[in-house]
C-alpha positions as CSV (number, residue, x, y, z in Angstrom):
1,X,-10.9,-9.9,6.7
2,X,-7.9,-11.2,4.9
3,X,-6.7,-10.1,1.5
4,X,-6.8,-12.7,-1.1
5,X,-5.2,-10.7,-4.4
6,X,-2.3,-11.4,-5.8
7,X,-0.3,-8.4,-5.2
8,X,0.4,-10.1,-2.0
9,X,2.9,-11.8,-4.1
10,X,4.2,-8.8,-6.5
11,X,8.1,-8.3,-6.2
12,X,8.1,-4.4,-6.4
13,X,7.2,-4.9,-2.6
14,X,10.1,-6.2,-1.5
15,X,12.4,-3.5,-0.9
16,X,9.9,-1.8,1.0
17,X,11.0,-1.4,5.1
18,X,10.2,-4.0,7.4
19,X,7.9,-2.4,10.3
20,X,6.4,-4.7,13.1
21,X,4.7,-2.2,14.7
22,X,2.0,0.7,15.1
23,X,-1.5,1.2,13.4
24,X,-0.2,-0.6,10.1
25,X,0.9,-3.8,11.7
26,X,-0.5,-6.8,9.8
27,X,-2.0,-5.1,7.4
28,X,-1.7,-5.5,3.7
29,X,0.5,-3.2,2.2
30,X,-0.7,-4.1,-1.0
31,X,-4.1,-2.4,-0.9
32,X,-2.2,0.4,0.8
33,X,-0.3,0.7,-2.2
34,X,-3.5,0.5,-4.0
35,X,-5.4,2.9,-2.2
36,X,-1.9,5.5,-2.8
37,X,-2.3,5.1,-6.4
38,X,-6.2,5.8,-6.4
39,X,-5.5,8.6,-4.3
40,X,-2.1,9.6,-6.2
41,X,-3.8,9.5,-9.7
42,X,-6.5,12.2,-8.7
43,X,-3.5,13.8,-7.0
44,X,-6.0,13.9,-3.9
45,X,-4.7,17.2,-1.3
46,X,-5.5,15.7,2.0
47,X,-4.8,11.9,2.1
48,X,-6.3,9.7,4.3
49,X,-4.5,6.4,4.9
50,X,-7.0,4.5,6.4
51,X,-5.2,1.8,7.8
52,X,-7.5,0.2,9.8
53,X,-10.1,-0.4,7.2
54,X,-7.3,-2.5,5.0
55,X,-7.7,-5.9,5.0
56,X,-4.7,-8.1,6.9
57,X,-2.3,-9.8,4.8
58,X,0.8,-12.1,6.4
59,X,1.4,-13.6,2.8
60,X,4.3,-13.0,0.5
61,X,6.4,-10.5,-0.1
62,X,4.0,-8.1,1.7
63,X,4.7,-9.7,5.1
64,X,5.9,-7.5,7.7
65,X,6.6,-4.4,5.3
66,X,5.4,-1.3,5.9
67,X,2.1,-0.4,4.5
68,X,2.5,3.7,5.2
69,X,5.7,3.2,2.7
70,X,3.1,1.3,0.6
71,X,1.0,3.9,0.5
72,X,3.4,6.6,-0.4
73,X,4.8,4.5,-2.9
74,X,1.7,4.0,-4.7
75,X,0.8,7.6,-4.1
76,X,3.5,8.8,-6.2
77,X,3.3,6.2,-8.8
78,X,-0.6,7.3,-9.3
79,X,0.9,11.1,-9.6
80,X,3.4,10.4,-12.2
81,X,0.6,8.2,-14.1
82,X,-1.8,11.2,-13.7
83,X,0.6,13.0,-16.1
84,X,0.1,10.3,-18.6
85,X,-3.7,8.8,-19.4
C-alpha cells in the first residue's frame, strides 16, 4: 500500500535525518508523524511505532527520512497540543 496524502509534500519534514535502512526503510514518515501526534496528544505511556503497518511513501520531502524521527517528532508536537485544546 502506498500513501497518497499530501503530507508527503509538507516542508516541516525536511530537516528530518536521512536513514536508508532498518524496519523504517521506505516507509512514510508522514503517517509516522501522524500516528506520534495521535499517540502524543493522549500522551500515550507505552508507544508502539508500528512501522510495518505504515504505508510506503518514496514521494517528496518524505523520501528517505527517517520515520522513527517522524514519529518522535509528531509525538511531542501532540504533547505540547494536549496542553492546549
Amino acid at each position: 500500500m502506498n500513501c497518497t496524502k499530501n503530507h508527503r509534500y509538507d516542508s516541516k519534514f525536511s530537516s528530518l535525518p536521512f536513514d536508508q535502512g532498518g524496519t523504517g526503510r521506505h516507509h512514510c514518515p508522514g503517517c509516522a508523524y501522524e500516528k506520534g501526534f495521535a499517540d502524543g496528544k493522549v500522551r500515550k505511556l507505552n508507544c508502539d511505532l508500528g512501522l510495518d503497518k505504515l504505508p510506503e511513501s518514496q514521494a517528496g520531502t518524505v523520501r528517505h527520512k527517517s520515520t522513527h524521527a517522524a514519529y518522535a517528532l509528531g509525538y511531542l508536537d501532540g504533547v505540547i497540543a494536549s496542553y492546549n485544546p
